[in-house]
VOGU-3710 file (C-alpha; in Angstrom, 3 decimals, decimal comma):
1> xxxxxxxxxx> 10,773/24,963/-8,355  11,081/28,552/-6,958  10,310/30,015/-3,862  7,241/31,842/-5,369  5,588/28,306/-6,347  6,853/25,926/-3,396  4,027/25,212/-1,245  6,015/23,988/1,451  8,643/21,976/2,362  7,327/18,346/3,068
11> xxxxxxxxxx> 9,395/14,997/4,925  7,928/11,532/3,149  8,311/8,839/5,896  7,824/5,448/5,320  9,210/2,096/4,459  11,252/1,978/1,204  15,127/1,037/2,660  13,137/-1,029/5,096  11,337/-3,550/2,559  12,964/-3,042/-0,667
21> xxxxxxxxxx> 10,440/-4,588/-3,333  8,676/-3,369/-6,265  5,045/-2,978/-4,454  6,356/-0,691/-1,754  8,758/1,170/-3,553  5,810/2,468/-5,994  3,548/3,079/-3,063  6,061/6,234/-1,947  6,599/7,040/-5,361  3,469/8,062/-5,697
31> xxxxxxxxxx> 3,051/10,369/-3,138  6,550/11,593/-3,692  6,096/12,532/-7,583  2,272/13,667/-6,878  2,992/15,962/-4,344  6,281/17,615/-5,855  3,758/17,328/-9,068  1,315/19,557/-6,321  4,597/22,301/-5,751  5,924/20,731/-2,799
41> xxxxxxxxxx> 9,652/20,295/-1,951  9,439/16,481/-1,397  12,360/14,812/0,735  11,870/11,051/1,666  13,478/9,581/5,256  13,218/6,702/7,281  15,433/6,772/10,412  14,180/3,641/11,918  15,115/1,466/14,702  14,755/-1,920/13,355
51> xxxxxxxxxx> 16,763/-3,562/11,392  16,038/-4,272/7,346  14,586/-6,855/5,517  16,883/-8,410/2,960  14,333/-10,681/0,355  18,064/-12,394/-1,212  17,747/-14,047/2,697  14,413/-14,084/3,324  15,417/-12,105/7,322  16,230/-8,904/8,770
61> xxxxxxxxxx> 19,836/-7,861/8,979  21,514/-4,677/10,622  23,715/-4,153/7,254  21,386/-2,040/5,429  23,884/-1,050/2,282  22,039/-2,979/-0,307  19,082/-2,135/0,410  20,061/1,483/0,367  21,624/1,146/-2,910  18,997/-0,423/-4,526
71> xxxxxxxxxx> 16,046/2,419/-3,587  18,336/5,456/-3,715  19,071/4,265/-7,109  14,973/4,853/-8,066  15,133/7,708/-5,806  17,735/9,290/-7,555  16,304/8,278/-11,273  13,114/9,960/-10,922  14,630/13,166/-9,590  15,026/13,104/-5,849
81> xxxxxxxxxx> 19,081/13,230/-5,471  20,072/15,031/-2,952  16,769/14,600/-1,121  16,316/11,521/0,999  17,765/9,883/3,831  18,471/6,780/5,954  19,472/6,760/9,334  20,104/3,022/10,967  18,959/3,762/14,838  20,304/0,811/15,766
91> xxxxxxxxxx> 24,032/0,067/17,482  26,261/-0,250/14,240  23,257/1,219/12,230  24,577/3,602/9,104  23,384/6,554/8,420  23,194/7,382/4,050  22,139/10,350/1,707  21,584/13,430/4,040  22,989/13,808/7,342  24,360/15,167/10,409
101> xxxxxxxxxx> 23,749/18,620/10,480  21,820/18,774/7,352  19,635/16,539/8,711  18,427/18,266/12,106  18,000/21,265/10,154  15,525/19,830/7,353  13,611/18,574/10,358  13,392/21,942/12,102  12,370/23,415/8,596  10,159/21,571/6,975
111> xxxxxxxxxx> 6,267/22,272/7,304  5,443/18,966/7,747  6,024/15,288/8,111  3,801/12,561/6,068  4,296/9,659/8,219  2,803/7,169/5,816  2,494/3,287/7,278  3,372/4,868/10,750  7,217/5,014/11,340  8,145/5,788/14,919
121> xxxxxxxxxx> 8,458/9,333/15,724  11,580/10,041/17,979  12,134/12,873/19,756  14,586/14,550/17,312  11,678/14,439/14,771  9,520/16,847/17,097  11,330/19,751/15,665  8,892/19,297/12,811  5,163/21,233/14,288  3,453/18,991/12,060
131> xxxxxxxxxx> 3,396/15,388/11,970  0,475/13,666/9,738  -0,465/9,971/10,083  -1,249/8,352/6,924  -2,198/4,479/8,260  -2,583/2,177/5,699  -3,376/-0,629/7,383  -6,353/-0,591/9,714  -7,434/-2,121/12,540  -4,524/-2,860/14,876
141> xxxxxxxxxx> -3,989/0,836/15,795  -8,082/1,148/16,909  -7,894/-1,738/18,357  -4,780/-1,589/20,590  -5,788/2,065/21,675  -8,973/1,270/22,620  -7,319/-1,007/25,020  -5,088/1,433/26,323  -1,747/0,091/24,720  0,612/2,781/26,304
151> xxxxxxxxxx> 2,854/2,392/22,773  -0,077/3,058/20,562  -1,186/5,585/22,556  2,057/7,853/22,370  2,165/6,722/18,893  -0,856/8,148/17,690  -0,659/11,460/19,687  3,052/12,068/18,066  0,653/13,165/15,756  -1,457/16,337/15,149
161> xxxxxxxxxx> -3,961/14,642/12,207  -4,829/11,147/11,835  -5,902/9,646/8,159  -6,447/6,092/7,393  -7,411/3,714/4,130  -10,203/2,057/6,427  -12,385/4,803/4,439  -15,327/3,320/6,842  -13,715/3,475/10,589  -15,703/6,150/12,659
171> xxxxxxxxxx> -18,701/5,234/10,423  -21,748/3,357/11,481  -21,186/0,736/9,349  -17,635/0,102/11,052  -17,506/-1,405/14,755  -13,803/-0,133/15,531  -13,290/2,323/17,933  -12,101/5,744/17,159  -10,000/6,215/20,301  -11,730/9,379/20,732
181> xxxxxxxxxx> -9,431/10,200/17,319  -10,996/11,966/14,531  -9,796/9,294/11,304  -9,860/10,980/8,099  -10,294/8,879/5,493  -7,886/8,682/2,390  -6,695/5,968/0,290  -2,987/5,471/-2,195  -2,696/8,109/-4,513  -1,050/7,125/-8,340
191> xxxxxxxxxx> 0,951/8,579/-10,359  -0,899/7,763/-13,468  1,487/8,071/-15,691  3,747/5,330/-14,271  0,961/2,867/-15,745  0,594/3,434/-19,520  -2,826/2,172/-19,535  -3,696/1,251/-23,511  -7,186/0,018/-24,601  -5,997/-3,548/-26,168
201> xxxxxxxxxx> -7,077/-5,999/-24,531  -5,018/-8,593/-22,746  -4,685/-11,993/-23,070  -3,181/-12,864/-19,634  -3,935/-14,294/-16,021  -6,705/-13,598/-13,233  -3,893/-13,068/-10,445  -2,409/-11,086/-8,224  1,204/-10,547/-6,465  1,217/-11,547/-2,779
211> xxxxxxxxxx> 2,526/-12,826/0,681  0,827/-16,686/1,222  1,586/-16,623/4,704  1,649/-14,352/7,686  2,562/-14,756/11,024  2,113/-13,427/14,764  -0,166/-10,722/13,811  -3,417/-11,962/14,530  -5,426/-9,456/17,325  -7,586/-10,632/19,571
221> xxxxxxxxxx> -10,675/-8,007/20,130  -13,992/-8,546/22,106  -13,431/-12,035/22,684  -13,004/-12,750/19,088  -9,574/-13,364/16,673  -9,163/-11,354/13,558  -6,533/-12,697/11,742  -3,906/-10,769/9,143  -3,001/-14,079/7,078  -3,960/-14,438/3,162
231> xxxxxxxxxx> -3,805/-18,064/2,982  -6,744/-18,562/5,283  -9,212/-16,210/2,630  -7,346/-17,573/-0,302  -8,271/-21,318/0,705  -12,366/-20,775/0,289  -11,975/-20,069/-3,230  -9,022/-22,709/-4,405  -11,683/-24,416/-7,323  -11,916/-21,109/-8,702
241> xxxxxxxxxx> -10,035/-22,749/-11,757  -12,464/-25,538/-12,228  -15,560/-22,909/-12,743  -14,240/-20,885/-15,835  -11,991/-21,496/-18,576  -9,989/-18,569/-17,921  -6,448/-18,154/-15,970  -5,673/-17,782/-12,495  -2,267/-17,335/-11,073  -1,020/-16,405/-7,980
251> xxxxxxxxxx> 2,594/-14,588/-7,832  3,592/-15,578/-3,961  6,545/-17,991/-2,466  5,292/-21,158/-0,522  6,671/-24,374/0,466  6,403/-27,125/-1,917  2,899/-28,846/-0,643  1,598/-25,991/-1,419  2,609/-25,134/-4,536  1,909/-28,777/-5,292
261> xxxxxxxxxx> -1,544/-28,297/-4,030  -2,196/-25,207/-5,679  -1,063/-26,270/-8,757  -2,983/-29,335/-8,381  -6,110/-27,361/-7,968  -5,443/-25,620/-11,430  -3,793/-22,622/-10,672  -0,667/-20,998/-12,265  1,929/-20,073/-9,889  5,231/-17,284/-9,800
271> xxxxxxxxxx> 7,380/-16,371/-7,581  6,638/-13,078/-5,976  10,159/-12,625/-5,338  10,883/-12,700/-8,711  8,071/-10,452/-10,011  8,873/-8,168/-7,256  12,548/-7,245/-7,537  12,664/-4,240/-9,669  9,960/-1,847/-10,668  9,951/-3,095/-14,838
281> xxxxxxxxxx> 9,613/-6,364/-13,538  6,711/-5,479/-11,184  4,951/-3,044/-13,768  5,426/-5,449/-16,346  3,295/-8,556/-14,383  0,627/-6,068/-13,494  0,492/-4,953/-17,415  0,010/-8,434/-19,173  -2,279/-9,815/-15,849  -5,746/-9,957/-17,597
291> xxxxxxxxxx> -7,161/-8,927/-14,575  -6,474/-8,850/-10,730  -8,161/-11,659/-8,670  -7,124/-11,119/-4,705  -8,414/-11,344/-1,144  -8,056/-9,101/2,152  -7,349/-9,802/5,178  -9,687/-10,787/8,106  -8,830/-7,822/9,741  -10,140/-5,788/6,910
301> xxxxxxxxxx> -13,436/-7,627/5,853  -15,275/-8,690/8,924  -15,259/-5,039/10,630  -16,154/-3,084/7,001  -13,169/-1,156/7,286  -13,779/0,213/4,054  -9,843/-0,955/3,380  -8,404/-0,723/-0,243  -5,046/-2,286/-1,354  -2,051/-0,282/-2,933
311> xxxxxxxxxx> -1,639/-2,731/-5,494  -5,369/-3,192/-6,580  -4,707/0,817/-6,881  -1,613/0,204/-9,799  -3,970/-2,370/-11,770  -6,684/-0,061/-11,991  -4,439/2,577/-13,103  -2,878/-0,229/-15,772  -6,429/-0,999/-17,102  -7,034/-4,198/-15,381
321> xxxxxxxxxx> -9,854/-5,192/-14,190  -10,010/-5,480/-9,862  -11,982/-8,434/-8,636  -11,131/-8,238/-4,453  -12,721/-9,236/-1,548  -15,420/-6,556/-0,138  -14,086/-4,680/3,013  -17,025/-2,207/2,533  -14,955/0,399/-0,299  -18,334/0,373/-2,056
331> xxxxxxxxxx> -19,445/2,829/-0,082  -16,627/5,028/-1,209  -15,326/3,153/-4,587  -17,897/3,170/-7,537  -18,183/-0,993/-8,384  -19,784/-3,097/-11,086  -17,809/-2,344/-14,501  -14,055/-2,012/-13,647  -13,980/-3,260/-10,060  -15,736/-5,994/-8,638
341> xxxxxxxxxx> -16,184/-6,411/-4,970  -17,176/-10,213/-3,590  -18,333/-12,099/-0,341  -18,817/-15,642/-2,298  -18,116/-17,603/-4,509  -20,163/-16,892/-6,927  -19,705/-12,974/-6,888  -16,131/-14,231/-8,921  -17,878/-16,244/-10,999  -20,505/-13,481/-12,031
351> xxxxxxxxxx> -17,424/-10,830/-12,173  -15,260/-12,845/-14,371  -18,666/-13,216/-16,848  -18,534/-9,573/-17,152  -15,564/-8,769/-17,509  -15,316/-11,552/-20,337  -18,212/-10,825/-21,793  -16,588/-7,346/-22,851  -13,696/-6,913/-22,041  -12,462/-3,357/-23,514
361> xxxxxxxxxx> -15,472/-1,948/-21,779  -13,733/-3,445/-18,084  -10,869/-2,201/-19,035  -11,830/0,918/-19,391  -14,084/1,212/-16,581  -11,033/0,119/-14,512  -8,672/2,996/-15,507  -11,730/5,363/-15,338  -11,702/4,535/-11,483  -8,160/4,990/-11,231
371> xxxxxxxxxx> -8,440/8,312/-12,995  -11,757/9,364/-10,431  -10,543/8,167/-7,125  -6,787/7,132/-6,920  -4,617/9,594/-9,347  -2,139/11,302/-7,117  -3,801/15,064/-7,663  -6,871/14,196/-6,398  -6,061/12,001/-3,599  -3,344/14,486/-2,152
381> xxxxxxxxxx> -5,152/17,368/-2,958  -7,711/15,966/-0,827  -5,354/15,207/2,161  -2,981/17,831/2,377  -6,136/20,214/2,243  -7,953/18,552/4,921  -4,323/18,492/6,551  -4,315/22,007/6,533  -1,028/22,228/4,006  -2,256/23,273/0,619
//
């Protein structure tokens, strides 16, 4: 890329070393190949406090080499050598791929940093004039500033523009407070071509790849708890199997009563450990799914945040079929041929007709979504225009 074409030099923050599986290693990728596909000069840093997750324990750990290894190795393949970094802030914490010197002076050069999913900014990274928040998961950050959380507070006004998937917050139709912050709305952009959506149909599961259990993350907010868990949406629709002679599976780890109960219930289960530990492996479950059957979270549906997931995003863009839980993306997200938003019970059922009933047509309503609303040029056209950066 020369001079002449570069629109800018731009820092990716997020979680990749952090959390090294398949889900969130694709959601940078995308916005690192679509905006170097845009003419940016992409670089991709965390320099975190905490220390990593390790999924071969299940727990955090300070030694972060692994983990390092294993996403600079996808880094690297799809053309960002010599352009990422991780810095361990933590006592004993490592510091890989650019650094020292190098470091502090891509910070003081570069036009801006994407802070997607909200790493901390420390002071080091004020060198960079422009620091964009790109929230992905709404709700807590309303809520705890509108209650005057001092850490939320400084948080948020690290930053000079504030964008969030809750497509609906600041909207009528969304009770969270704004925190007198102007939220822009956005949602996961795709790199299409990571997908290789054909028109056959599929003869695979209703499913979807996911965490069973959450905990310590439920918010309390005017009086009432909104909770962050799966299990607790998941458990209204366990006969789902009994209603339609077609699969359901659900890719997620759980303890052996519930896999037992699940199982005894009718569904097909995986481990989303296993599905989840390199990107073929990932791509490949999404490809032969049939469709995608999933829930939100509490804190999503009950204030119409508007809220749509990353994954549902990559089975779109593989052809499949989205039948989710309605946070209120109708409003944004056209529905009723490729993706399928439901309250009840019956909203599946009647989705699940459709799509069976023609199948191909689904299919290709699905990637025709993805295409419209989620491929990478569109999305982060959108932002880094409204951003001020393109």
């Amino acid at each position: 890329m020369s001079k002449a074409t570069c629109r800018g030099k731009i820092i990716v923050f997020g979680i990749l070393f952090w959390y090294p599986l398949a889900g969130v290693t694709y959601q940078f990728l995308h916005y690192l190949i679509g905006l170097r596909r845009l003419g940016y000069d992409v670089y991709y840093v965390e320099d975190v406090s905490p220390w990593v997750y390790d999924p071969r324990i299940n727990d955090v750990t300070p030694e972060a080499s692994d983990n390092v290894e294993f996403a600079a190795s996808i880094l690297e393949a799809y053309g960002f050598a010599g352009k990422w970094a991780f810095a361990g802030a933590y006592p004993g914490g490592k510091t890989y791929g650019i650094q020292g010197d190098a470091l502090t002076r891509l910070y003081r050069e570069a036009d801006a940093i994407l802070n997607v999913t909200g790493q901390e900014v420390r002071e080091h990274h004020l060198a960079c004039e422009r620091r964009v928040y790109v929230e992905s998961d709404p709700f807590k950050m309303q809520v705890k500033a509108s209650q005057g959380d001092p850490v939320t507070l400084a948080a948020l006004a690290a930053h000079d523009t504030h964008f969030t998937f809750g497509e609906n917050v600041g909207r009528a139709v969304c009770p969270l407070p704004t925190a007198g912050l102007n939220w822009l709305p956005t949602r996961q952009p795709v790199a299409m071509e990571l997908w290789g959506w054909t028109p056959e149909a599929v003869d695979g599961v209703y499913g979807t790849i996911t965490t069973w259990k959450n905990k310590n993350k439920d918010i309390v907010w005017n009086g009432d708890t909104y909770t962050w868990t799966k299990d607790r949406e998941f458990e209204r629709f366990l006969d789902l199997p009994r209603r339609r002679a077609v699969a359901f599976e659900l890719a997620t780890d759980v303890e052996d009563e519930t896999r037992a109960r699940l199982r005894g219930c009718g569904w097909r289960m995986a481990s989303a450990r296993a599905v989840s530990h390199d990107l073929d492996a990932y791509r490949d479950h999404i490809k032969a799914s049939r469709a995608e059957f999933t829930v939100a979270r509490d804190q999503y549906v009950r204030p119409h945040t508007g809220w749509f997931s990353d994954r549902s995003a990559c089975y779109l863009a593989a052809g499949r079929p989205v039948i989710t839980q309605d946070t209120g993306f109708g409003a944004a997200l056209p529905t009723g041929a490729g993706l399928f938003p439901f309250a009840t019970e019956e909203d599946i059922i009647e989705a699940v007709d459709v799509i069976e009933h023609d199948y191909g047509r689904a299919s290709r309503a699905a990637y025709q979504v993805a295409v419209e609303c989620f491929d990478s040029d569109v999305v982060l056209t959108s932002l880094m225009t409204r951003a001020g950066l393109f």
